[in-house]
PDB file with one MODEL, atoms N, CA, C and O in Angstrom:
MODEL        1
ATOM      1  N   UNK A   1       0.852  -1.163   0.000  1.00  0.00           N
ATOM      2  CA  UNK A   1       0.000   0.000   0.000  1.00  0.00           C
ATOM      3  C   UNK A   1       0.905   1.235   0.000  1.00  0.00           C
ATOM      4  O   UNK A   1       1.814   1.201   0.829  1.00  0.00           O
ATOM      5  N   UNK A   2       0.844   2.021  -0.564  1.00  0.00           N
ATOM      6  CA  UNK A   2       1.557   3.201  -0.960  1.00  0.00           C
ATOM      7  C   UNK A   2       0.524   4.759  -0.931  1.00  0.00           C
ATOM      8  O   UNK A   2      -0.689   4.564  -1.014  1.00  0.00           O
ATOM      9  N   UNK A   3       0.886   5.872  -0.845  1.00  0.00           N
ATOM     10  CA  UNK A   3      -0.122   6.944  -0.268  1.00  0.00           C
ATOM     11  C   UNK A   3       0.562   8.105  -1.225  1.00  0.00           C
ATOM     12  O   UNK A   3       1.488   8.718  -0.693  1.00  0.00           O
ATOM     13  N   UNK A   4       0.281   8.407  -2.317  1.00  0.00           N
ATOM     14  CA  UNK A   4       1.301   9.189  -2.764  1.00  0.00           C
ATOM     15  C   UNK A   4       0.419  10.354  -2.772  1.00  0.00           C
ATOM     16  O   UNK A   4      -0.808  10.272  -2.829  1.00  0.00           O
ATOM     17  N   UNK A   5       1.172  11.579  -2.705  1.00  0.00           N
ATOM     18  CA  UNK A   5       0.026  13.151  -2.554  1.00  0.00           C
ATOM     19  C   UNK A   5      -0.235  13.560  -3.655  1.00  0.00           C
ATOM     20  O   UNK A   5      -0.992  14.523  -3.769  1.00  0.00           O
ATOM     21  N   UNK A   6       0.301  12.963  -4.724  1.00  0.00           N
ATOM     22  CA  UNK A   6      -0.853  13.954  -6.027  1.00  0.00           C
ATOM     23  C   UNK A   6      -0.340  13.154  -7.041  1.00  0.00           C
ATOM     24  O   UNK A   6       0.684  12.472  -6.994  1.00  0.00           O
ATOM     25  N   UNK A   7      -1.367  13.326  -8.250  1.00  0.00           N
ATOM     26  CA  UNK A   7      -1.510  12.328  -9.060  1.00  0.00           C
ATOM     27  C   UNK A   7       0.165  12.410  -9.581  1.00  0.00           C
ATOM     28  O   UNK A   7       0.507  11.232  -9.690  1.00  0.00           O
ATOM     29  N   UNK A   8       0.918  12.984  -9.814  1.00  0.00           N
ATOM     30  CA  UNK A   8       1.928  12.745 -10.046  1.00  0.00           C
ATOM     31  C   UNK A   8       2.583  11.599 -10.020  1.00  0.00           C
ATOM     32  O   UNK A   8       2.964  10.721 -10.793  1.00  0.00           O
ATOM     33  N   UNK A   9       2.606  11.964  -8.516  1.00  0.00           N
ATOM     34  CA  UNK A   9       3.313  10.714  -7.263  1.00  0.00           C
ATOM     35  C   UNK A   9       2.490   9.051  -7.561  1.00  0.00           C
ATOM     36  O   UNK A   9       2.918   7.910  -7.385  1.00  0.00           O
ATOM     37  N   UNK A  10       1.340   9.495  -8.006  1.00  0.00           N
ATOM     38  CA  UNK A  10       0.261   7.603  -8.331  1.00  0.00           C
ATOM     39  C   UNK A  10       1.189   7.582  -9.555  1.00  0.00           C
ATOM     40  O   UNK A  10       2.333   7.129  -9.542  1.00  0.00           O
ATOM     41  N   UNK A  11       0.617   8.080 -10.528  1.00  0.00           N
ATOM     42  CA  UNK A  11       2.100   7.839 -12.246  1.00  0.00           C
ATOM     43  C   UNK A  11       2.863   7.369 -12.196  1.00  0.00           C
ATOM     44  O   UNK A  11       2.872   6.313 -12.828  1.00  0.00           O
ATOM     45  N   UNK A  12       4.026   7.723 -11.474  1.00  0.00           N
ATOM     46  CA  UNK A  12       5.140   7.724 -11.632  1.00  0.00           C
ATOM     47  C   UNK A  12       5.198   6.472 -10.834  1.00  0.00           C
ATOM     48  O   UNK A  12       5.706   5.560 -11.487  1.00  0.00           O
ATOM     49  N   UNK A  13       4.787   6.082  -9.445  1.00  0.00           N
ATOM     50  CA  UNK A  13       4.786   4.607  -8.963  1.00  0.00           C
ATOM     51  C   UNK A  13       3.821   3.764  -9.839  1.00  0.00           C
ATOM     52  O   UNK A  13       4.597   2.949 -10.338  1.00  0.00           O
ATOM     53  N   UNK A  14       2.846   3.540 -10.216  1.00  0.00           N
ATOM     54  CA  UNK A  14       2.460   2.826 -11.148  1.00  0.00           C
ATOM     55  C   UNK A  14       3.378   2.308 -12.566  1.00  0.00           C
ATOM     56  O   UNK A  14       3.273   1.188 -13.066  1.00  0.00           O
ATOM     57  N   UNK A  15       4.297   3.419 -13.069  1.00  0.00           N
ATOM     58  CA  UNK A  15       4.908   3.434 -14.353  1.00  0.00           C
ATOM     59  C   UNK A  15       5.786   2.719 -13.850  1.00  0.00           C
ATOM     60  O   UNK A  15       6.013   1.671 -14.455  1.00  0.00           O
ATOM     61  N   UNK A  16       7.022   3.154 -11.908  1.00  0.00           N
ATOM     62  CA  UNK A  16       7.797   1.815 -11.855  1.00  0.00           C
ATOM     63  C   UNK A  16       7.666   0.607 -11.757  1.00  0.00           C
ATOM     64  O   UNK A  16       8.540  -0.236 -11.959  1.00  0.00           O
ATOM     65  N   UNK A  17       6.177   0.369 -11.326  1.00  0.00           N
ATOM     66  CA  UNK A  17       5.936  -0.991 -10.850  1.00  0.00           C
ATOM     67  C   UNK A  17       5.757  -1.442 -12.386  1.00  0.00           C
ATOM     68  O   UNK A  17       6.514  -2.367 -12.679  1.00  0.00           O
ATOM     69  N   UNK A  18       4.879  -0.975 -13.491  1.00  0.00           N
ATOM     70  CA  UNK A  18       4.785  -1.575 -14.978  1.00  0.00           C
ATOM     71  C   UNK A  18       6.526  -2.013 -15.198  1.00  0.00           C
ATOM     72  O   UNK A  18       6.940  -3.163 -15.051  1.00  0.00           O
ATOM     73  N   UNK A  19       7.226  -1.056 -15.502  1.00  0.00           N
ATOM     74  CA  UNK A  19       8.770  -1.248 -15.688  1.00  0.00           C
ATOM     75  C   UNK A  19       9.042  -2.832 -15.205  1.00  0.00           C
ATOM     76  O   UNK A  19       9.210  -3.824 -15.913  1.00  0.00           O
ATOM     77  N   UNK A  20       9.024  -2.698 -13.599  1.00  0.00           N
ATOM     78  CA  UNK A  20      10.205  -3.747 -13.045  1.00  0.00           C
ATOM     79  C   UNK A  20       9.138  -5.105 -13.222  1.00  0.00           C
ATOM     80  O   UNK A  20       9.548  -6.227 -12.925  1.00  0.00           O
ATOM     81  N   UNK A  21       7.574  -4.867 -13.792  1.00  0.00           N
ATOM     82  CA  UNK A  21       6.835  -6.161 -14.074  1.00  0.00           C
ATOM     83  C   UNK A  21       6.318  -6.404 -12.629  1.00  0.00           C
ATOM     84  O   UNK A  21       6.506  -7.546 -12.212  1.00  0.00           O
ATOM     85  N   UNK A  22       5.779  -5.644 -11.898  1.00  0.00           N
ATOM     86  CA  UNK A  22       5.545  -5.764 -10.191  1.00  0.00           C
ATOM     87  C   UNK A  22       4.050  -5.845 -10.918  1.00  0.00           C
ATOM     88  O   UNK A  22       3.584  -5.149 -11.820  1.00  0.00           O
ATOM     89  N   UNK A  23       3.413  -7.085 -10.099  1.00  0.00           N
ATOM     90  CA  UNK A  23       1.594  -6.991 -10.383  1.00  0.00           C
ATOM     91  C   UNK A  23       1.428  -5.921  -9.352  1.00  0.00           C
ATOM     92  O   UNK A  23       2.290  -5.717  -8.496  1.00  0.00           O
ATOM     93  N   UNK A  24       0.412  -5.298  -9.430  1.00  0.00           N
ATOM     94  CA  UNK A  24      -0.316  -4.556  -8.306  1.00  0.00           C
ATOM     95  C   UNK A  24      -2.258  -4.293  -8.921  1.00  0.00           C
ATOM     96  O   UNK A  24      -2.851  -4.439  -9.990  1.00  0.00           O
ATOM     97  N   UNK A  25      -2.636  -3.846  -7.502  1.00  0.00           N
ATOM     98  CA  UNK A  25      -4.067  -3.872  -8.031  1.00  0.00           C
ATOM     99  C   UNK A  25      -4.952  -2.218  -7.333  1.00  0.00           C
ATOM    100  O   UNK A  25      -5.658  -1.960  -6.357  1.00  0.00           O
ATOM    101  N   UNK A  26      -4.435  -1.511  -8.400  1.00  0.00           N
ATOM    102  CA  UNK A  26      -5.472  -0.316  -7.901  1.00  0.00           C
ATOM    103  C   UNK A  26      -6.516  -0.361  -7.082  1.00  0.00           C
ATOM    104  O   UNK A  26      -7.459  -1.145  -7.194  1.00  0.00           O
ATOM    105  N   UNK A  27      -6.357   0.609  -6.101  1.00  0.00           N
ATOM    106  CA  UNK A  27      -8.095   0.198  -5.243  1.00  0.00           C
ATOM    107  C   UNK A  27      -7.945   1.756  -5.215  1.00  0.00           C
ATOM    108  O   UNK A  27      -6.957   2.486  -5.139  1.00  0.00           O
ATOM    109  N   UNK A  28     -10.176   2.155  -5.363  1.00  0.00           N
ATOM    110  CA  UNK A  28     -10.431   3.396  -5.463  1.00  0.00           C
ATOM    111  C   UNK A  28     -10.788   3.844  -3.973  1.00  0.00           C
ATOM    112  O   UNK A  28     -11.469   3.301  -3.103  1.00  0.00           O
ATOM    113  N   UNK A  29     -10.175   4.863  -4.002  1.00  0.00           N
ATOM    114  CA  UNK A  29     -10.634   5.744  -2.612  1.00  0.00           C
ATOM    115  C   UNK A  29     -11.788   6.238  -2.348  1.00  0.00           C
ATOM    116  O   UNK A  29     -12.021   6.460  -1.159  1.00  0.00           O
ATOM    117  N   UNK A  30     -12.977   6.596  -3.489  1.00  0.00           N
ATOM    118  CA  UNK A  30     -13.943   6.781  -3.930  1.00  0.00           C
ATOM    119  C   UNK A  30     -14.944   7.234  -3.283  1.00  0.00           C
ATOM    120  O   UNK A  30     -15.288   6.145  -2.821  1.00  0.00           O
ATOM    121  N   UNK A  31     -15.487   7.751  -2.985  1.00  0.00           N
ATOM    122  CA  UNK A  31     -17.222   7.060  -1.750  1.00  0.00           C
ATOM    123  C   UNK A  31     -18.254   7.915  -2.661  1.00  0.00           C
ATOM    124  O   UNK A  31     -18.046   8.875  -3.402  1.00  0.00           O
ATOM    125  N   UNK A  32     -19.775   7.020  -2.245  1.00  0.00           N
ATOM    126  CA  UNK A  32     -20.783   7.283  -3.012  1.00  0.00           C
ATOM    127  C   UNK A  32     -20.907   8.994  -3.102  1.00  0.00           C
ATOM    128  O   UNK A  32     -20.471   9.636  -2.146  1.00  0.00           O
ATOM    129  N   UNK A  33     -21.257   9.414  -3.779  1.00  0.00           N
ATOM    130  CA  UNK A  33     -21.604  11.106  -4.363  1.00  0.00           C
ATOM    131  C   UNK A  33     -22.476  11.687  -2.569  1.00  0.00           C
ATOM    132  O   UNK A  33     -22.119  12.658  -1.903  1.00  0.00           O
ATOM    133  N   UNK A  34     -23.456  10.852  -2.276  1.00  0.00           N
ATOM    134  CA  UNK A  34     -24.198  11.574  -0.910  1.00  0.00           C
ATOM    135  C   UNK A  34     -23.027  11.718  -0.209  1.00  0.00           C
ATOM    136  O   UNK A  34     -22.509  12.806   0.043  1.00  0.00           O
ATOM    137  N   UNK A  35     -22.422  10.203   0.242  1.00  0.00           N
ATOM    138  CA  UNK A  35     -21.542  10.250   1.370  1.00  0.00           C
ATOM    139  C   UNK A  35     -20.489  11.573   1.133  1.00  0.00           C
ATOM    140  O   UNK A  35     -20.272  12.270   2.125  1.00  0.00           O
ATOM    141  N   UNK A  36     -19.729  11.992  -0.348  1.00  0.00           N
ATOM    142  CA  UNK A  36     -18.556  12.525  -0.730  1.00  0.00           C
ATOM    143  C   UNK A  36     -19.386  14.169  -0.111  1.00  0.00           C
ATOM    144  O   UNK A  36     -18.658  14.747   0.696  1.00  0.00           O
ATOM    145  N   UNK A  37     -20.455  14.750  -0.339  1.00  0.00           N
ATOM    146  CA  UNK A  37     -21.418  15.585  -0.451  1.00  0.00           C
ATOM    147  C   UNK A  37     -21.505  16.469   1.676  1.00  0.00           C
ATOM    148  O   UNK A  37     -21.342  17.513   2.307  1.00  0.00           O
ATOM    149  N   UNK A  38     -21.911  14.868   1.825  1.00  0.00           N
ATOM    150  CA  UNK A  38     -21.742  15.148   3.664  1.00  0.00           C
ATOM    151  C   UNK A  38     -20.481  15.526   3.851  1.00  0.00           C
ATOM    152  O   UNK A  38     -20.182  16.649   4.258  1.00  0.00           O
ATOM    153  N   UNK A  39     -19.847  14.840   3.635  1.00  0.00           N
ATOM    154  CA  UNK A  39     -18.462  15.021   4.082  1.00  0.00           C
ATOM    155  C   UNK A  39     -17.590  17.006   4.069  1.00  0.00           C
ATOM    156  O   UNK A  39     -17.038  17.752   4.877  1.00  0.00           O
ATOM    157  N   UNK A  40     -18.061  17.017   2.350  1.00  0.00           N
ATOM    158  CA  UNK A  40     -17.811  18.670   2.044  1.00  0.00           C
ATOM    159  C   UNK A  40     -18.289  19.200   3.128  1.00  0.00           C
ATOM    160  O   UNK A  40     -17.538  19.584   4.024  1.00  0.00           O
ATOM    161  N   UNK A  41     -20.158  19.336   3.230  1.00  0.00           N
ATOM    162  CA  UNK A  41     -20.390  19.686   3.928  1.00  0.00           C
ATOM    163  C   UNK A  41     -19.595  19.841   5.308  1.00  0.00           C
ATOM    164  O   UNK A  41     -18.759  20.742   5.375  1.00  0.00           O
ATOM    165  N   UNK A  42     -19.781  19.130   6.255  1.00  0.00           N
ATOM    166  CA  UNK A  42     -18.787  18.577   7.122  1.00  0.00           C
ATOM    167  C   UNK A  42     -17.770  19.431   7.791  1.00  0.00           C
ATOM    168  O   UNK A  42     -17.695  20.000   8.880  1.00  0.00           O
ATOM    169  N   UNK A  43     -16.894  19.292   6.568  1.00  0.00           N
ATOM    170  CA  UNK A  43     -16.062  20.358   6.431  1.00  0.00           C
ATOM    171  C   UNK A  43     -15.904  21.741   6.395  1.00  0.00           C
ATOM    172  O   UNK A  43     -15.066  22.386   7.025  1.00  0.00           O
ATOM    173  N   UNK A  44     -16.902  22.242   5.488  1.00  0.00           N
ATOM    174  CA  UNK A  44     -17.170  23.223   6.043  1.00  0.00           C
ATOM    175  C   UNK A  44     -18.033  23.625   7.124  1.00  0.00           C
ATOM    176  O   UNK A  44     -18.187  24.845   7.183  1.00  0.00           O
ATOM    177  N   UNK A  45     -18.480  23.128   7.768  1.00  0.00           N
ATOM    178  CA  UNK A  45     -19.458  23.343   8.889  1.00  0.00           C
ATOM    179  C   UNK A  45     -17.824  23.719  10.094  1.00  0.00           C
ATOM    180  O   UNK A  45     -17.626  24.771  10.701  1.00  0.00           O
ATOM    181  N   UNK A  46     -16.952  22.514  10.095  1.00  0.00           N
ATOM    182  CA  UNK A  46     -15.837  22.650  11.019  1.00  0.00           C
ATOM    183  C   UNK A  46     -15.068  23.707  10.543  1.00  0.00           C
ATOM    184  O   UNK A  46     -14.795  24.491  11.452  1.00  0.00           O
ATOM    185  N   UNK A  47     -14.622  24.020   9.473  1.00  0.00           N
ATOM    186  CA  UNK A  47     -13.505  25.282   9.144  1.00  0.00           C
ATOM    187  C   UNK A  47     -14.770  26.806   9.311  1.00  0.00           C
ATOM    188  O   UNK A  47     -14.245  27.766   8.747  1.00  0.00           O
ATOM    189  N   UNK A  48     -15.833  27.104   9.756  1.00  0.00           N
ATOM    190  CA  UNK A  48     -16.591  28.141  10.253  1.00  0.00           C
ATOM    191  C   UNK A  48     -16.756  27.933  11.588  1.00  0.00           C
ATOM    192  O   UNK A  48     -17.502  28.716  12.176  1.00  0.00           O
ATOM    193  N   UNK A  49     -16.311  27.190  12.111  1.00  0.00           N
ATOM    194  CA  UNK A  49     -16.632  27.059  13.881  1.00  0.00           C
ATOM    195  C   UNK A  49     -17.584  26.221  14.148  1.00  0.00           C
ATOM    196  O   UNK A  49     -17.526  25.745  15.282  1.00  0.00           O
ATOM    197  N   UNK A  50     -18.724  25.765  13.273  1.00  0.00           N
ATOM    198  CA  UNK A  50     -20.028  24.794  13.426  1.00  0.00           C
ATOM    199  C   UNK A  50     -19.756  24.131  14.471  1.00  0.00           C
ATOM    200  O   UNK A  50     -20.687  24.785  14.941  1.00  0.00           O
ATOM    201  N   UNK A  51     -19.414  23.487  15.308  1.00  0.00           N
ATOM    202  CA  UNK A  51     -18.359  22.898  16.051  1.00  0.00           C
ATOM    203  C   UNK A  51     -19.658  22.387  17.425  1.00  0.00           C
ATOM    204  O   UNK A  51     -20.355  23.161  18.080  1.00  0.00           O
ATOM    205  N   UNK A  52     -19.619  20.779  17.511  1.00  0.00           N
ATOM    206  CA  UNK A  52     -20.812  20.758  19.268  1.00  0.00           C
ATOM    207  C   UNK A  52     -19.481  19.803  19.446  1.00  0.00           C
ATOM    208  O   UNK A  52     -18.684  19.562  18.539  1.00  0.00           O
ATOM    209  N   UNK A  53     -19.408  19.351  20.677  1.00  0.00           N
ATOM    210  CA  UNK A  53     -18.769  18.820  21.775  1.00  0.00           C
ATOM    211  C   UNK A  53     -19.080  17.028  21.468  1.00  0.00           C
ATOM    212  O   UNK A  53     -20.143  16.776  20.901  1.00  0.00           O
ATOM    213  N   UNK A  54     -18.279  15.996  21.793  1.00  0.00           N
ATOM    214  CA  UNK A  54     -18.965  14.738  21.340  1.00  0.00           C
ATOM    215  C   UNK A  54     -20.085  14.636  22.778  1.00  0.00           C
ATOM    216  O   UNK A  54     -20.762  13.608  22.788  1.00  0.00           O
ATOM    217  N   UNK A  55     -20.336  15.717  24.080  1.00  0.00           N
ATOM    218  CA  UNK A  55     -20.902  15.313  25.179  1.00  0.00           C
ATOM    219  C   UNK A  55     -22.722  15.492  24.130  1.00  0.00           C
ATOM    220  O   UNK A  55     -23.661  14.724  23.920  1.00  0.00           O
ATOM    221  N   UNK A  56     -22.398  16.946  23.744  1.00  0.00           N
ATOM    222  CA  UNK A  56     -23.221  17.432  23.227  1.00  0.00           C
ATOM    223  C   UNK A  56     -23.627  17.124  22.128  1.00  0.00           C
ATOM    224  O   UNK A  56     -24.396  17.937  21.614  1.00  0.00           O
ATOM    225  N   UNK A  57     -23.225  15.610  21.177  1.00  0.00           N
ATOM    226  CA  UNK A  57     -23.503  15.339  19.938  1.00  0.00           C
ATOM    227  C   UNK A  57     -24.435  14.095  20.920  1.00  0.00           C
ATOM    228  O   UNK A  57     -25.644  14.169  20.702  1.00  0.00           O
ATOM    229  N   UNK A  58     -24.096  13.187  21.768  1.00  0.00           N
ATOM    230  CA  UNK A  58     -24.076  12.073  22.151  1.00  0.00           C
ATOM    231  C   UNK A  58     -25.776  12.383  22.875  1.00  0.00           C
ATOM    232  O   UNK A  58     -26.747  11.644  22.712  1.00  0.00           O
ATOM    233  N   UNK A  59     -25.749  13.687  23.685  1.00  0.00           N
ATOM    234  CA  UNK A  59     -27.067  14.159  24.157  1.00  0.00           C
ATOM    235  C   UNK A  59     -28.015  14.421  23.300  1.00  0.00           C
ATOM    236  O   UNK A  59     -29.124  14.052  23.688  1.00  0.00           O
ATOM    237  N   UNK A  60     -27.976  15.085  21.947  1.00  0.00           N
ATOM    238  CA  UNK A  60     -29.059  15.254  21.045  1.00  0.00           C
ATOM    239  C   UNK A  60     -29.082  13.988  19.985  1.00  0.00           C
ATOM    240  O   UNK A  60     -30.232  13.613  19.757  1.00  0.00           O
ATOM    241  N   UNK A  61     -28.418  13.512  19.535  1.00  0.00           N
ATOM    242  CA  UNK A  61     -28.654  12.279  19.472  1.00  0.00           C
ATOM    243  C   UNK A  61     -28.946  10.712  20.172  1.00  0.00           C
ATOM    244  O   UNK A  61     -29.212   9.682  19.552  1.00  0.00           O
ATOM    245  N   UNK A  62     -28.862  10.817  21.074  1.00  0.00           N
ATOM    246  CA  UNK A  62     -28.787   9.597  21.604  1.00  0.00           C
ATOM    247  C   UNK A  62     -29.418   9.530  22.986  1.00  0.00           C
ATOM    248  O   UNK A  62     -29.364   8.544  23.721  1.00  0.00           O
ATOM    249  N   UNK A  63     -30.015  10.663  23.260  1.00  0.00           N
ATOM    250  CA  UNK A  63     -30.871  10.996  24.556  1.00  0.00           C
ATOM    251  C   UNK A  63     -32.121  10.365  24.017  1.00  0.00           C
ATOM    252  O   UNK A  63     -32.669  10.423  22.916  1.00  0.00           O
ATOM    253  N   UNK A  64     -32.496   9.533  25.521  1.00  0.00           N
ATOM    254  CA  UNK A  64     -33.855   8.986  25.468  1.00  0.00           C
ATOM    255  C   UNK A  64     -34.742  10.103  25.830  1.00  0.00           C
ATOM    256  O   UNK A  64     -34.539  10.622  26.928  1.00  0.00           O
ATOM    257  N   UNK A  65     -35.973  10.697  24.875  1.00  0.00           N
ATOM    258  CA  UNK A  65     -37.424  11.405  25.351  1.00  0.00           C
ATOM    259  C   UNK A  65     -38.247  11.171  25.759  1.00  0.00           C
ATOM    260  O   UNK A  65     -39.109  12.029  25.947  1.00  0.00           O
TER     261      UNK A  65
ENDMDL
END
């Protein structure tokens, strides 16, 4: 497993492994369009401060009424 930071870095290890005849098997990082969607979201909710506490996630979710 290899982590390279930009497509560059995937190329150029893919092209050595073709070279030296190394099998390998791409796997996609991918996630469904909703999930990819929350996530943005997400993100920006945390880089504006959106920000509850896990005491305070755990209470509005998970509190019995």
């Amino acid at each position: 497993m290899v982590h390279p930071e930009n497509e560059v870095q995937l190329e150029t290890v893919k092209a050595v492994l073709k070279a030296l005849k190394i099998p390998f098997e791409p796997q996609s990082t991918s996630f469904p369009s909703d999930i990819s969607k929350s996530i943005e979201k997400s993100l920006k909710q945390f880089e504006s401060g959106e920000t509850i506490s896990l005491e305070q996630f755990t209470e509005k979710h998970f509190s019995k009424k």
